[in-house]
N, C-alpha and C positions, 0 to 999 in steps of 0.2 A: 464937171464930174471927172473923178480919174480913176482909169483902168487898172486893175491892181490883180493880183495873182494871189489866191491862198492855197499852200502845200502842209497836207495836212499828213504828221508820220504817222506809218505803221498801218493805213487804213487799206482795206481792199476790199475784193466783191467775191472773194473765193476764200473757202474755210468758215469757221466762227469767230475767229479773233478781229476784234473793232471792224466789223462790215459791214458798211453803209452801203444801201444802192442809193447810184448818182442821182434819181430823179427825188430822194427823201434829201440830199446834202443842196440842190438844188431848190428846195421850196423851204429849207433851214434857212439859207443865205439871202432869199426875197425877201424872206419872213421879216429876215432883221432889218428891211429897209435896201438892199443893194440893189443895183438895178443890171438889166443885160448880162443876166447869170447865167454862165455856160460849165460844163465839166466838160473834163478831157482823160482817155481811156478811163480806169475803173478804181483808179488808188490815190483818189483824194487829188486832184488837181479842178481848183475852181477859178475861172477868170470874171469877174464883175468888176461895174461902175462905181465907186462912193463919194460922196462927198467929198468927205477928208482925205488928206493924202498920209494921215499915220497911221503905218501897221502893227506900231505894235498896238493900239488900242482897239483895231479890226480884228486883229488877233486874238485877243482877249475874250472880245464880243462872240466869234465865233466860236472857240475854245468853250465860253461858259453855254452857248445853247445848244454845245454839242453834247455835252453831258448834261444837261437838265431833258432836254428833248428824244433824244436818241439815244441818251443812257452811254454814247460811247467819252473817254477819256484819253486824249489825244493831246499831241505838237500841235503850233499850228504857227506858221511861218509866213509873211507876208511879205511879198515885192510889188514894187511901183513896176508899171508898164517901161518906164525908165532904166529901173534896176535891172529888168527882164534882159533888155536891150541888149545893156551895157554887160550881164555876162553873156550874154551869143558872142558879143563884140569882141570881148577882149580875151577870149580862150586863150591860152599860153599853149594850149596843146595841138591845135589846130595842123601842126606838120607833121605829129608823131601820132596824134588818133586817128587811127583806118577805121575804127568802128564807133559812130557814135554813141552806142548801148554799151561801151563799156570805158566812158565818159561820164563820169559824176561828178555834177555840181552837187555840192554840200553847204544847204543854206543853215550856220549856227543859227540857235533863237536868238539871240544879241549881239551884235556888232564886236561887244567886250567877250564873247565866249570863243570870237576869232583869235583870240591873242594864244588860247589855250593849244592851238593847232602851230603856232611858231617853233616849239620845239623842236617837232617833227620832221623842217624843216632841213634840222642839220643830220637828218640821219639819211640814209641810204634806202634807195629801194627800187633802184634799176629789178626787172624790166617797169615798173611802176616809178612813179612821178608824182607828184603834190605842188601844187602852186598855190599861193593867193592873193583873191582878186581884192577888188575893194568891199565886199559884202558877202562871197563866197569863198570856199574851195574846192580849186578844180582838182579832183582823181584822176590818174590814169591808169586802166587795171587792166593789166595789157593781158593778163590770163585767164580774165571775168572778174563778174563783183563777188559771187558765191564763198570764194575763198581767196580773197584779199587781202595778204595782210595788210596793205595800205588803207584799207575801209574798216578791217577792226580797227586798226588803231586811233583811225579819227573817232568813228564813232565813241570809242570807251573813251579818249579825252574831251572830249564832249559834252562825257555822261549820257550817251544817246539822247541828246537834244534838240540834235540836225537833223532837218529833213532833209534827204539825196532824191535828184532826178538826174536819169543821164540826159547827154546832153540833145539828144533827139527827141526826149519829151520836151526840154528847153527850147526847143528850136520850133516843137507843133505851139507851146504857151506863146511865143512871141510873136507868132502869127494870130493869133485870137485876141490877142492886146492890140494887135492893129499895129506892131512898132515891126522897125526894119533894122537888123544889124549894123546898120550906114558904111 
């Protein structure tokens, strides 16, 4: 079995728009067969067991019986217990982020929709920062995420695709996956 993380966009437990309570995403995700299904705070973060170790057809599976079951129509992004790891591991930001809540990991839906964020790259955005990892990109929004321009602009190249957690909800998922930053 391997542990695996699904980050589902735009969902929460406060307002009307796509909100799921955890204990309905929780008996979604058994439903389909996954096993030692946990969430984490209130906006779509599930860690379970699967067979497989492809996300994106975990992805898919999820995605279709979220809108068939619960009516909501969502992202839905999947890392391996590995992947988890491996962005705690490798922040680039780690000497310049004093707050990890305003620290975003930004997981594109496909690996190819990473390349769309390279532009970015060459433009400027002191006190903010952009890096990327091998499956993410890390944000640094030294002024909050609220009004960043470094977070519009990924997300609109994107096409809001990406799912973002900062990096302290990253850091409670990799602890539920069982994995250690090394």
């Amino acid at each position: 079995m391997h542990r695996q993380v699904a980050l589902l966009r735009g969902v929460n437990n406060i307002g009307s728009a796509n909100r799921i309570a955890m204990a309905d995403l929780r008996a979604l995700v058994e439903g389909l067969g996954y096993r030692d299904v946990r969430t984490l705070l209130n906006s779509g973060n599930v860690v379970f067991s699967a067979r497989s170790n492809r996300g994106g057809d975990v992805a898919a599976r999820i995605e279709k019986a979220l809108a068939l079951r619960l009516g909501v129509t969502c992202r839905v992004s999947v890392l391996s217990a590995n992947e988890v790891a491996g962005v705690v591991r490798e922040n680039p930001f780690v000497d310049v982020a004093d707050n990890l809540s305003r620290l975003l990991v930004v997981t594109p839906r496909t690996s190819a929709d990473r390349g769309r964020l390279r532009p970015l790259l060459q433009q400027r955005w002191h006190p903010e920062a952009l890096a990327l990892g091998k499956r993410v990109a890390y944000l640094w929004c030294a002024n909050g995420i609220a009004h960043s321009p470094i977070w519009a602009a990924v997300d609109k190249a994107l096409q809001r695709t990406g799912t973002a957690r900062n990096m302290a909800t990253m850091t409670k998922l990799l602890a539920l996956v069982g994995g250690t930053p090394e």
